[in-house]
N, C-alpha and C positions, 0 to 999 in steps of 0.2 A: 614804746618798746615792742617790737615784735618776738610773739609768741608763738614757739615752733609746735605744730601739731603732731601728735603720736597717740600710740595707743600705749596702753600697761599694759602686760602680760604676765599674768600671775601663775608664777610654776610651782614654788613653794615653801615651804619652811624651811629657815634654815638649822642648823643643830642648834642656833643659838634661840630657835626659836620666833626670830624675825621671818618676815613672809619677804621672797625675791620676787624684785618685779624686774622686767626688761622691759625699756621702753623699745616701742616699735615706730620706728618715726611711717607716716602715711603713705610715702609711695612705695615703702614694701607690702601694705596694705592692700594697694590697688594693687599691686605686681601680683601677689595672691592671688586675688580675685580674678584677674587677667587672667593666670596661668590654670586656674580650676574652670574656666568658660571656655581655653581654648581644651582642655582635658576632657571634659563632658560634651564638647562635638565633636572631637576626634571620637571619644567612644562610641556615642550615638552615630557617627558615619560609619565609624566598625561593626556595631551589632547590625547594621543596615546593608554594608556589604556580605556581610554573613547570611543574612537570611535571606539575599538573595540567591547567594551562591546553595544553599540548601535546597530554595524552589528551583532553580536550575538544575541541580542534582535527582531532585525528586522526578522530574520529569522528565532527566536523562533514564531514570532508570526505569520509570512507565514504560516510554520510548521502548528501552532494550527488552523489559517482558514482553512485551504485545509484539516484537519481532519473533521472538522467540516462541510464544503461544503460535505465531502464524506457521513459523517455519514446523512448529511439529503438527500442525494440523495441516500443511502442504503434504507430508510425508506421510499422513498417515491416510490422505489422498490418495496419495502417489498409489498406495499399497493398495488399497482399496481399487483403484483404479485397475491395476496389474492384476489381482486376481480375478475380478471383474471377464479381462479380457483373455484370461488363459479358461475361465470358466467359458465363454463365446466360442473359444479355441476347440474344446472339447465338445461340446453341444453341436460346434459344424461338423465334426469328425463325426461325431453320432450320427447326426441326422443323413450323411451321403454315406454312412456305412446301410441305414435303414433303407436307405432308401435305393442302392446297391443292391440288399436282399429281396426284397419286394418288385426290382425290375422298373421303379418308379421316374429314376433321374434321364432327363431330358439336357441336350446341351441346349440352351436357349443361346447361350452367346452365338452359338453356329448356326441356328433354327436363322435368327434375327437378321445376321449377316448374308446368309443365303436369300432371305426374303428382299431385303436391299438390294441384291446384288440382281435379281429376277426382277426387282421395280426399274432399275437405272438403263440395264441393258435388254435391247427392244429383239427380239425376237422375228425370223423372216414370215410367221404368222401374223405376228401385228402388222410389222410393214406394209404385207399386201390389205390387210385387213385397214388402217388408217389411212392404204393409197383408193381402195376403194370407196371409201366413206368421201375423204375428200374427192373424187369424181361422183360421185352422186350430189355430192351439194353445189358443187360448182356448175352442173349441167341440170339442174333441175328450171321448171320453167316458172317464169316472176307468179306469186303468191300463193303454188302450191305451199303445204307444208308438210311436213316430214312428222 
């Protein structure tokens, strides 16, 4: 004779004071157990996507401080930088005013350009002076020297 396998499960007294049992026959057993193994890695897959999505998060938001630390320490460049050059601004107004009083300031940019401009174009004093030198050296006699 075959003997069908289950388990008891004892819930509890009756009024009558008898104990109930239900039998559980086996593959709701395994079906149990089935359904609590695939429950505890769905969970475990969930707390695992979770606490990635956290370290993602966390290091979105590094991320956004450390732009945010950069951009106000850009601006506070910027500023810096600006007064910097309105302070430059003022210091050159000083100094061609002092230097106005004093009789000091020279135009160099025209000094410069004037001086270029006396190097490039020759002069009818150099002319004859370059035409003489070269006839002096082209008529002098083999191993004098000059």
């Amino acid at each position: 004779m075959l003997r069908k396998r289950y388990y008891i499960l004892f819930v509890a007294r009756d009024e009558d004071g008898r104990v109930r049992k239900i039998p559980l026959p086996l593959h709701y057993a395994y079906g149990f157990v089935a359904a609590a193994l695939v429950g505890a890695f769905t969970i475990v897959g969930l707390a695992g996507s979770y606490t990635r999505m956290l370290l993602k998060t966390e290091s979105f938001n590094q991320v956004r401080m450390d732009r945010e630390n950069l951009r106000k320490d850009y601006k506070q460049m910027a500023q810096i930088a600006h007064d910097r050059d309105v302070q430059v601004a003022s210091l050159g107004a000083l100094a061609n005013e002092v230097a106005s009083l004093y009789g000091l300031k020279q135009n160099k940019l025209g000094a410069s350009k004037a001086a270029a401009k006396a190097a490039a174009a020759p002069t009818p004093a150099t002319l004859t002076g370059s035409r003489s030198s070269f006839l002096s050296i082209s008529f002098m006699p083999c191993g004098a020297r000059r």
